[in-house]
N, CA, C and O atoms as a GROMACS GRO file, in nm:
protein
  452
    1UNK      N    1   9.061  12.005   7.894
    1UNK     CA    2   9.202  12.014   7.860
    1UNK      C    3   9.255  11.880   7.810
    1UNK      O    4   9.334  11.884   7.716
    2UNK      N    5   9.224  11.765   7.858
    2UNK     CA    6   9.263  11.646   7.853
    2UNK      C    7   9.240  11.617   7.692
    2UNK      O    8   9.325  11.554   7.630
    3UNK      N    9   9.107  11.672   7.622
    3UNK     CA   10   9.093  11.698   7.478
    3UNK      C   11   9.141  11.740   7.391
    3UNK      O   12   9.191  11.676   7.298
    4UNK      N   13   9.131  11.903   7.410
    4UNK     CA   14   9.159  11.987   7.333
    4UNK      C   15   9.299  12.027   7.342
    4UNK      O   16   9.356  12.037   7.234
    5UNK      N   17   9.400  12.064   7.500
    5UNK     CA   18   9.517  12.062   7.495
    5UNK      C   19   9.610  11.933   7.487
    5UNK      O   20   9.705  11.932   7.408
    6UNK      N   21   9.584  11.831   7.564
    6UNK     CA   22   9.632  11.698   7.578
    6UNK      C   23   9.600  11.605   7.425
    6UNK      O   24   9.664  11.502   7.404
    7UNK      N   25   9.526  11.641   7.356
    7UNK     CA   26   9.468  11.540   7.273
    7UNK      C   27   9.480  11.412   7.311
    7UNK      O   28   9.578  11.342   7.285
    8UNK      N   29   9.367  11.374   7.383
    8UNK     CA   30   9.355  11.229   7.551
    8UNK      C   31   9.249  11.196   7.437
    8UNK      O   32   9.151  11.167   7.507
    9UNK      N   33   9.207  11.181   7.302
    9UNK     CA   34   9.106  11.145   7.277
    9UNK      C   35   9.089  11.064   7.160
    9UNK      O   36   9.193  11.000   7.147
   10UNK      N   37   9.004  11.034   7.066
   10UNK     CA   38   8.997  10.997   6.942
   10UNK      C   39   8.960  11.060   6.852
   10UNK      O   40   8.921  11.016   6.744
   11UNK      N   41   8.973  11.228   6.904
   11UNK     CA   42   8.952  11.312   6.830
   11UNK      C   43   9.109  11.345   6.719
   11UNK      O   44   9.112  11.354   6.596
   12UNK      N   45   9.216  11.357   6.810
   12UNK     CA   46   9.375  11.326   6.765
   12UNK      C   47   9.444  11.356   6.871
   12UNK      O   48   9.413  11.408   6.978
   13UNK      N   49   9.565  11.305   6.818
   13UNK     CA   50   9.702  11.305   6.963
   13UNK      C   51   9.766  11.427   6.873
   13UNK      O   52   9.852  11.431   6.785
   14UNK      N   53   9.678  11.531   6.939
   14UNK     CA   54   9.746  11.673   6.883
   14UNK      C   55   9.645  11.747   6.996
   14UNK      O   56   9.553  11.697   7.061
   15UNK      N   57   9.707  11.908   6.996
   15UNK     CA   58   9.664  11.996   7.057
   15UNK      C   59   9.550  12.092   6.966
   15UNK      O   60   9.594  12.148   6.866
   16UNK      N   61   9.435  12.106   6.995
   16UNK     CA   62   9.323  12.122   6.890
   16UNK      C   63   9.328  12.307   6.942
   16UNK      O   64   9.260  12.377   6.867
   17UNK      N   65   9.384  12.367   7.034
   17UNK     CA   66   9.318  12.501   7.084
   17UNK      C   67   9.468  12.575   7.107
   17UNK      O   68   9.479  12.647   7.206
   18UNK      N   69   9.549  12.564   7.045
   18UNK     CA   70   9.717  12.664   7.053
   18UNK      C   71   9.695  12.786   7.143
   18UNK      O   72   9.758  12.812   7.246
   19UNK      N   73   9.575  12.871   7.077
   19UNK     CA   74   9.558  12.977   7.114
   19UNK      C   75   9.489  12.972   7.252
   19UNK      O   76   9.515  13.074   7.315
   20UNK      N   77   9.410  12.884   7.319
   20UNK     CA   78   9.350  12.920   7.398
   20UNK      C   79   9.453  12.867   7.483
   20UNK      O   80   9.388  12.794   7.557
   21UNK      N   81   9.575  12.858   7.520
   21UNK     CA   82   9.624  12.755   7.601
   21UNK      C   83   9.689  12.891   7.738
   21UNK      O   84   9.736  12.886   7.852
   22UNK      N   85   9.658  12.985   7.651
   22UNK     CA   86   9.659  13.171   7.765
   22UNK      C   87   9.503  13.172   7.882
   22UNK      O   88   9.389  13.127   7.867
   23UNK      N   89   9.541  13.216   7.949
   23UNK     CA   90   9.424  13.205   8.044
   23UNK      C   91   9.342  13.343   7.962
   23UNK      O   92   9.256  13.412   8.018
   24UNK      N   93   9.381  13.361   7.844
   24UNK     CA   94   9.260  13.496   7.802
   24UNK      C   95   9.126  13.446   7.795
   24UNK      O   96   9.134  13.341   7.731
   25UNK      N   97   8.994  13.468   7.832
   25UNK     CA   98   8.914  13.417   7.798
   25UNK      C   99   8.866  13.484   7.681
   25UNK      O  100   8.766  13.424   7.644
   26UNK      N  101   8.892  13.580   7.606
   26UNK     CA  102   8.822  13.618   7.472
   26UNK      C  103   8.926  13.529   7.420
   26UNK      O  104   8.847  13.442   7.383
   27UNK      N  105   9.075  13.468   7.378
   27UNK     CA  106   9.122  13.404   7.295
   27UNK      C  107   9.068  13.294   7.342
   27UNK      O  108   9.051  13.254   7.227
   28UNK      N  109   9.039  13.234   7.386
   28UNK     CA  110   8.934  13.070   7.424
   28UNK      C  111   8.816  13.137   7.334
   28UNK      O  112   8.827  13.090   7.221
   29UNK      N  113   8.731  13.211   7.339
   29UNK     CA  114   8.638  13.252   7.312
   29UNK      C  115   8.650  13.263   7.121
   29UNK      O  116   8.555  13.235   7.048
   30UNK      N  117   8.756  13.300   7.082
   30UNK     CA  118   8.748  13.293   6.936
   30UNK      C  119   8.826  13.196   6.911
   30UNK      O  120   8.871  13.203   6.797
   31UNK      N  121   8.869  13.091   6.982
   31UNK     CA  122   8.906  12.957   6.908
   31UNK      C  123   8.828  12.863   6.880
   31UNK      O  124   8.839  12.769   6.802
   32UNK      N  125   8.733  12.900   6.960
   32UNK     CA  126   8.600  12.854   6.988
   32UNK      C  127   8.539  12.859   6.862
   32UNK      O  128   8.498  12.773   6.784
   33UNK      N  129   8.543  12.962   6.863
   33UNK     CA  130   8.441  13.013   6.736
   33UNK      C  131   8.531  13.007   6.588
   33UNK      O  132   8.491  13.052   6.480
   34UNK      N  133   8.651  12.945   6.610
   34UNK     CA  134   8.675  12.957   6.475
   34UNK      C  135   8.704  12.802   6.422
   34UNK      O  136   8.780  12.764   6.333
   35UNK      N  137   8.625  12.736   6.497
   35UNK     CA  138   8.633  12.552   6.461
   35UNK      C  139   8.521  12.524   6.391
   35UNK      O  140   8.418  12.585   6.363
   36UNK      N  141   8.566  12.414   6.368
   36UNK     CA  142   8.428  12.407   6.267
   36UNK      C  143   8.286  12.343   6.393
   36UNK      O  144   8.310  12.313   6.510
   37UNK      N  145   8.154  12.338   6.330
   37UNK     CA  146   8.075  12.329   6.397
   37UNK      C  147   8.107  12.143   6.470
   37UNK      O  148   8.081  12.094   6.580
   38UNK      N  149   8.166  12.094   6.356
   38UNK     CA  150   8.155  11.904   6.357
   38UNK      C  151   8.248  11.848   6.481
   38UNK      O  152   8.232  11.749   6.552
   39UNK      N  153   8.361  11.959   6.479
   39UNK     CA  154   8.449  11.975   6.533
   39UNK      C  155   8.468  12.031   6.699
   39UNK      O  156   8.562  12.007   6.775
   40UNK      N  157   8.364  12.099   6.721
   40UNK     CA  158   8.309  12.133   6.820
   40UNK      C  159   8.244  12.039   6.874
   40UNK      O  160   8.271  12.005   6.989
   41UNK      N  161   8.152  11.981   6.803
   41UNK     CA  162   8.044  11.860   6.835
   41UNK      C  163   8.146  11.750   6.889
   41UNK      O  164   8.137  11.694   6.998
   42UNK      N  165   8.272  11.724   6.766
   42UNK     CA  166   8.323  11.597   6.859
   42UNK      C  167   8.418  11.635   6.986
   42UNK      O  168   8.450  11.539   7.056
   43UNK      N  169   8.470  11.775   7.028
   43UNK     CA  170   8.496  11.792   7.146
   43UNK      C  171   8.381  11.773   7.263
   43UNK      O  172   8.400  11.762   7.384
   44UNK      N  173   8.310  11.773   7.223
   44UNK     CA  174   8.160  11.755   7.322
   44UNK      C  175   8.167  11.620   7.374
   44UNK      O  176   8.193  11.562   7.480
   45UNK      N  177   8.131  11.594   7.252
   45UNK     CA  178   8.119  11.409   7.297
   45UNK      C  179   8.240  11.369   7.330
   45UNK      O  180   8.224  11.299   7.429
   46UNK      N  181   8.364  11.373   7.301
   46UNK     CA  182   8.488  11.339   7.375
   46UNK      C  183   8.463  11.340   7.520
   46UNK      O  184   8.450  11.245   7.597
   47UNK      N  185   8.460  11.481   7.543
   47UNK     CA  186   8.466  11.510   7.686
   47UNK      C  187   8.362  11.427   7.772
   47UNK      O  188   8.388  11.375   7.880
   48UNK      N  189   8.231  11.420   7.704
   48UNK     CA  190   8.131  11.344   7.764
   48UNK      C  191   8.143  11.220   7.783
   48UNK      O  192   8.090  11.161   7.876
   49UNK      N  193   8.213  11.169   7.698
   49UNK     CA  194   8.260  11.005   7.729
   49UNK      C  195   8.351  10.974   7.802
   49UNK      O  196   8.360  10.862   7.853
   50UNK      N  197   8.467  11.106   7.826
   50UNK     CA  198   8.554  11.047   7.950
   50UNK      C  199   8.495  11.102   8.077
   50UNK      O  200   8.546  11.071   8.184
   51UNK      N  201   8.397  11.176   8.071
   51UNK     CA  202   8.300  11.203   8.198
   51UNK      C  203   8.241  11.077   8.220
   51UNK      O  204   8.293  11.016   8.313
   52UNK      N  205   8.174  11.035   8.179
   52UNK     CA  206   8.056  10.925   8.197
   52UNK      C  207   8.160  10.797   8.216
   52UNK      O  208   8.132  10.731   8.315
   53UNK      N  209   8.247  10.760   8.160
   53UNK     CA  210   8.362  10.633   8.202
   53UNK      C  211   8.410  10.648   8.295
   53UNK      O  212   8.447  10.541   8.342
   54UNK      N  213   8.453  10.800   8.408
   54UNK     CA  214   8.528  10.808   8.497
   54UNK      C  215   8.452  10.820   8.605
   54UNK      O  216   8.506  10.802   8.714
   55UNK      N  217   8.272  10.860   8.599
   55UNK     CA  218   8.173  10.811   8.644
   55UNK      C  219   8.129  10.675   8.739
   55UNK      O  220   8.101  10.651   8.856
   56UNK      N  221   8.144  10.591   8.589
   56UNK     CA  222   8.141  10.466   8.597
   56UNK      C  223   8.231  10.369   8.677
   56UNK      O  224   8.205  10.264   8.735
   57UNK      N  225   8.339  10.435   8.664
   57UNK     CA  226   8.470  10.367   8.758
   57UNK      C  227   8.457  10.418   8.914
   57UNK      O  228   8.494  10.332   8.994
   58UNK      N  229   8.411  10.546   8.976
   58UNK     CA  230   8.410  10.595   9.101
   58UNK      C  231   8.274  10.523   9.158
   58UNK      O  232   8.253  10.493   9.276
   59UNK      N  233   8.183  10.502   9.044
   59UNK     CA  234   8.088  10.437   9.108
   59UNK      C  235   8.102  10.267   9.128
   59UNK      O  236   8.027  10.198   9.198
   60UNK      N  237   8.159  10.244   9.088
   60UNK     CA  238   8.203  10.066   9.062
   60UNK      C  239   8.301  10.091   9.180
   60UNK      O  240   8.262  10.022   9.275
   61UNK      N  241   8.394  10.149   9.206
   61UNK     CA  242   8.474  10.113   9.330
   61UNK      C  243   8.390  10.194   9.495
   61UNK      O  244   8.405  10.165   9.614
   62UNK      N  245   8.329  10.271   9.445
   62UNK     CA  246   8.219  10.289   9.590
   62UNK      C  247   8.122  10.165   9.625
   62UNK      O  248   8.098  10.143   9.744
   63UNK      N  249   8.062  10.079   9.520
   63UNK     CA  250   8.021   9.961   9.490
   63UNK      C  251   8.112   9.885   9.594
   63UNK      O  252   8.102   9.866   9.715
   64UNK      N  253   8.194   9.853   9.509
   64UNK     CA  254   8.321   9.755   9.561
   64UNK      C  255   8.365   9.751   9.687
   64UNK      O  256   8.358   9.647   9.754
   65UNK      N  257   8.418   9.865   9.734
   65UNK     CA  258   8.416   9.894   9.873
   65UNK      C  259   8.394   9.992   9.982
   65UNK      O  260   8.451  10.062  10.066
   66UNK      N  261   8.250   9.951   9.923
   66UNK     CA  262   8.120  10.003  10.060
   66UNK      C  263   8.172   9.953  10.198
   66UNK      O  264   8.201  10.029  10.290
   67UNK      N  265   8.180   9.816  10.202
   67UNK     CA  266   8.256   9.805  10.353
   67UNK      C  267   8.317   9.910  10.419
   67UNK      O  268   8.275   9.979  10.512
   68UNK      N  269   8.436   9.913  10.352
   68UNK     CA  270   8.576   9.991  10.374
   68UNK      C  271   8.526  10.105  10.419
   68UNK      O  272   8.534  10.130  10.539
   69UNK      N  273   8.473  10.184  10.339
   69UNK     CA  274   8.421  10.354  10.333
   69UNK      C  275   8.332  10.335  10.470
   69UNK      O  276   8.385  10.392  10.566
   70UNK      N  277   8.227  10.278  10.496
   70UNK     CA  278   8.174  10.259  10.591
   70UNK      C  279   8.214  10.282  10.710
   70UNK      O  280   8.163  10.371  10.778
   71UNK      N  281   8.356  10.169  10.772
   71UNK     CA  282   8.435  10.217  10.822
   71UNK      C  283   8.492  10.305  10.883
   71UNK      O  284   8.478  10.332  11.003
   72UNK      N  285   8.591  10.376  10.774
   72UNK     CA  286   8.609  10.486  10.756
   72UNK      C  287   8.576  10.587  10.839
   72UNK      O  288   8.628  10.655  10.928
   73UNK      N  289   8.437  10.572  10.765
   73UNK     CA  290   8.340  10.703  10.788
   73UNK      C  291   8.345  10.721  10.929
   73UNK      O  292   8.356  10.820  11.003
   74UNK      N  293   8.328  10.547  10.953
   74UNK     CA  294   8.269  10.550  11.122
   74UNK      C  295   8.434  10.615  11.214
   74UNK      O  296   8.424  10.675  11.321
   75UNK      N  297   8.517  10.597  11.173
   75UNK     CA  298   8.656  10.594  11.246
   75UNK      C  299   8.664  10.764  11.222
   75UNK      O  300   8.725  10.816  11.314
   76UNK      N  301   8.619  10.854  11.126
   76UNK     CA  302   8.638  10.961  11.100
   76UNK      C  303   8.510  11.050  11.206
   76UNK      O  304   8.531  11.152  11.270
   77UNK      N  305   8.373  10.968  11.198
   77UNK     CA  306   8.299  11.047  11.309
   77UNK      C  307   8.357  11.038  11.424
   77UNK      O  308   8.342  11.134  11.500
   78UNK      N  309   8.426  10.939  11.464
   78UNK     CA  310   8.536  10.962  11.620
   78UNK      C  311   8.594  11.022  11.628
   78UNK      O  312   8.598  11.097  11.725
   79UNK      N  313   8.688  11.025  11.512
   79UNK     CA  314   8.847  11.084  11.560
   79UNK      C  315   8.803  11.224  11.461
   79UNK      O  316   8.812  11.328  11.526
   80UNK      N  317   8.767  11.240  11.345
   80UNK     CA  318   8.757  11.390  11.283
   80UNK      C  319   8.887  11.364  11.152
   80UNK      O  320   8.857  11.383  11.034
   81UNK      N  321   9.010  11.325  11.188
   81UNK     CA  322   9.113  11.304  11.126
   81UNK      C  323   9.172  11.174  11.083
   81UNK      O  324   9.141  11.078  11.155
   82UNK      N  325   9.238  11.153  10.998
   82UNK     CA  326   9.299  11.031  10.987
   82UNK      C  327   9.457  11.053  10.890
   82UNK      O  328   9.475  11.113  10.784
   83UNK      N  329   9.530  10.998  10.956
   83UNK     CA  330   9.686  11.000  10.907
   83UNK      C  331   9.689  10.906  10.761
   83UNK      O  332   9.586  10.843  10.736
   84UNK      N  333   9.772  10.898  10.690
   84UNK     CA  334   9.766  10.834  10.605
   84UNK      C  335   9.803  10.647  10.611
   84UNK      O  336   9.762  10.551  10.546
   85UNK      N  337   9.908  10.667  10.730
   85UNK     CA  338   9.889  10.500  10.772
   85UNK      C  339   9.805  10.487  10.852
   85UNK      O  340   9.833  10.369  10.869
   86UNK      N  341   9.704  10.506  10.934
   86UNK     CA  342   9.580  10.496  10.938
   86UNK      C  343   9.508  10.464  10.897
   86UNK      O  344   9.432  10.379  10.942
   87UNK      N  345   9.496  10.547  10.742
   87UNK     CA  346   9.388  10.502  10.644
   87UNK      C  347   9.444  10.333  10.584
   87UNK      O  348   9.390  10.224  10.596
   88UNK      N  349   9.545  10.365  10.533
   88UNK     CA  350   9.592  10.220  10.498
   88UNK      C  351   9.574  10.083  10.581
   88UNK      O  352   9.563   9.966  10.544
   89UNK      N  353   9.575  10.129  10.677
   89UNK     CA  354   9.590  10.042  10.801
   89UNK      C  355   9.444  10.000  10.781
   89UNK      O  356   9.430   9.883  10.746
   90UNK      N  357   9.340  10.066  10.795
   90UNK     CA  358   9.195  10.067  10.763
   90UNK      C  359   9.167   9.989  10.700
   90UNK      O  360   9.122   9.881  10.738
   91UNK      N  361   9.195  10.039  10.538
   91UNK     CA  362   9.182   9.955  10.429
   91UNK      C  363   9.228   9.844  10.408
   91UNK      O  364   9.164   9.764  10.339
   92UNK      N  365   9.349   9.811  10.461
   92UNK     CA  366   9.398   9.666  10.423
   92UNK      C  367   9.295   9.571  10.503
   92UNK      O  368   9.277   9.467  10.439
   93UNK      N  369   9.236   9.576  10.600
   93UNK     CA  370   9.128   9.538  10.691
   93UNK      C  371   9.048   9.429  10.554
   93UNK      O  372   9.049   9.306  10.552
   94UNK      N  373   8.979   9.532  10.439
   94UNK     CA  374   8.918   9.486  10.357
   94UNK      C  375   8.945   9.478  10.208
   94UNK      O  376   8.858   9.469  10.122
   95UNK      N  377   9.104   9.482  10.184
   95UNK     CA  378   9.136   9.483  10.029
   95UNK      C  379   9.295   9.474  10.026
   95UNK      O  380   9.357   9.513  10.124
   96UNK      N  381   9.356   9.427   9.924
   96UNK     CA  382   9.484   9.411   9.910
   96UNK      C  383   9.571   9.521   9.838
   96UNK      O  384   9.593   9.554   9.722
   97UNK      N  385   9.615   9.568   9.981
   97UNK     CA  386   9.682   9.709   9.945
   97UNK      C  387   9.812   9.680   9.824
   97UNK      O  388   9.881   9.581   9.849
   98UNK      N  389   9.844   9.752   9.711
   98UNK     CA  390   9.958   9.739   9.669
   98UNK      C  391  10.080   9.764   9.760
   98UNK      O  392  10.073   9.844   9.853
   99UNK      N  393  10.230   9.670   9.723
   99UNK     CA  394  10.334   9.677   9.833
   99UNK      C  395  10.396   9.838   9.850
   99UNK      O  396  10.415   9.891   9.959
  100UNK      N  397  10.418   9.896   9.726
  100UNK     CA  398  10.438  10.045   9.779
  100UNK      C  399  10.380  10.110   9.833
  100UNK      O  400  10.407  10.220   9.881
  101UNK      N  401  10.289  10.052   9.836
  101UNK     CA  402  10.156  10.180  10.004
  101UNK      C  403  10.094  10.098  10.089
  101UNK      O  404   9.976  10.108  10.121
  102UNK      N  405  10.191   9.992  10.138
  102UNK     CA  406  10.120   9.948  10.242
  102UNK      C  407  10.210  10.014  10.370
  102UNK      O  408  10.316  10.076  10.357
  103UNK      N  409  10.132   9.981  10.515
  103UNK     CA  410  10.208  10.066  10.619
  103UNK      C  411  10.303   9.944  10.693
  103UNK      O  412  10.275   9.824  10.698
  104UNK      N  413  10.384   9.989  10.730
  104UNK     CA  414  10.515   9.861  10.745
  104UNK      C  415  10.442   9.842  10.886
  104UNK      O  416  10.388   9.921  10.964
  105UNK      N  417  10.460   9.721  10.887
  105UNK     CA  418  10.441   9.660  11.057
  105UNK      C  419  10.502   9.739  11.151
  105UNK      O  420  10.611   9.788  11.125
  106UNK      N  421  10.442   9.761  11.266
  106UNK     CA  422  10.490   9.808  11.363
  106UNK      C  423  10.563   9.767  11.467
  106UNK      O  424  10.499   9.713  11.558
  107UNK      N  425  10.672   9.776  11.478
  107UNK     CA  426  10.786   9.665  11.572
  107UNK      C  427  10.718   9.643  11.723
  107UNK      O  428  10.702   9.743  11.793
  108UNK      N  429  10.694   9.561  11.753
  108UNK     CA  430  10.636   9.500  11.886
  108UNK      C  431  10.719   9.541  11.989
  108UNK      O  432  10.834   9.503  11.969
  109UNK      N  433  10.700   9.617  12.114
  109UNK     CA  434  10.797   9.659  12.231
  109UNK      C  435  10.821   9.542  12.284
  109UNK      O  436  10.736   9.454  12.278
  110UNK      N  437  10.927   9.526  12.337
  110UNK     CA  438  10.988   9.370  12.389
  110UNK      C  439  10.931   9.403  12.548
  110UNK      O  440  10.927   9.519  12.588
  111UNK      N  441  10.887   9.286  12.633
  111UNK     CA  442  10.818   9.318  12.749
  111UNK      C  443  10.880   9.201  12.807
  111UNK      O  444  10.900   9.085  12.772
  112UNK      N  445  10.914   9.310  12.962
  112UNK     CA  446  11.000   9.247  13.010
  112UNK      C  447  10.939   9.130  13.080
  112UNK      O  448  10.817   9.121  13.100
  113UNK      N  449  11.064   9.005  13.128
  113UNK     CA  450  11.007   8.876  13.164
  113UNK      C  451  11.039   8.890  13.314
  113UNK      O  452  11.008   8.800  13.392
   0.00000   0.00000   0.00000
């Protein structure tokens, strides 16, 4: 979709499939068939190149932070669950959370003297 409806590509910033944009699958099926063959080919390779780049990036940040996930993992075989400030809480451990998703400090209970 990111291709053919979105035109996400260098194929054009246009919508290449009007007709298929119906969940019919015979109208997908003859839009299909009514492109040209070259045209087909470069929807292929489009798609294959933002496969293989978005690849490349999930594997570069599993790379990156193996620590973290590690973690994780281990805090998830305990508990089963994890809240979302939790996870953050986690992660900042080993990476610099951006300020809109980090989890605000937790106010310290005052103990009596």
């Amino acid at each position: 979709q990111m291709v053919v409806t979105f035109g996400m590509s260098d194929i054009g910033p246009w919508s290449l499939m009007d007709a298929a944009q119906s969940g019919d699958v015979i109208m997908r099926m003859m839009a299909r068939n009514s492109m040209s063959e070259k045209l087909a080919l470069d929807i292929d390779s489009a798609v294959k190149q933002l496969s293989d780049q978005a690849y490349q990036i999930a594997l570069q940040q599993v790379r990156d932070n193996r620590v973290a996930m590690d973690k994780i993992v281990e805090v998830l075989l305990e508990k089963e669950t994890l809240s979302g400030d939790e996870f953050r809480a986690i992660l900042s451990e080993f990476t610099e959370i951006p300020v809109e998703n980090r989890v605000p400090p937790t106010p310290q209970a005052a103990v009596p003297v």
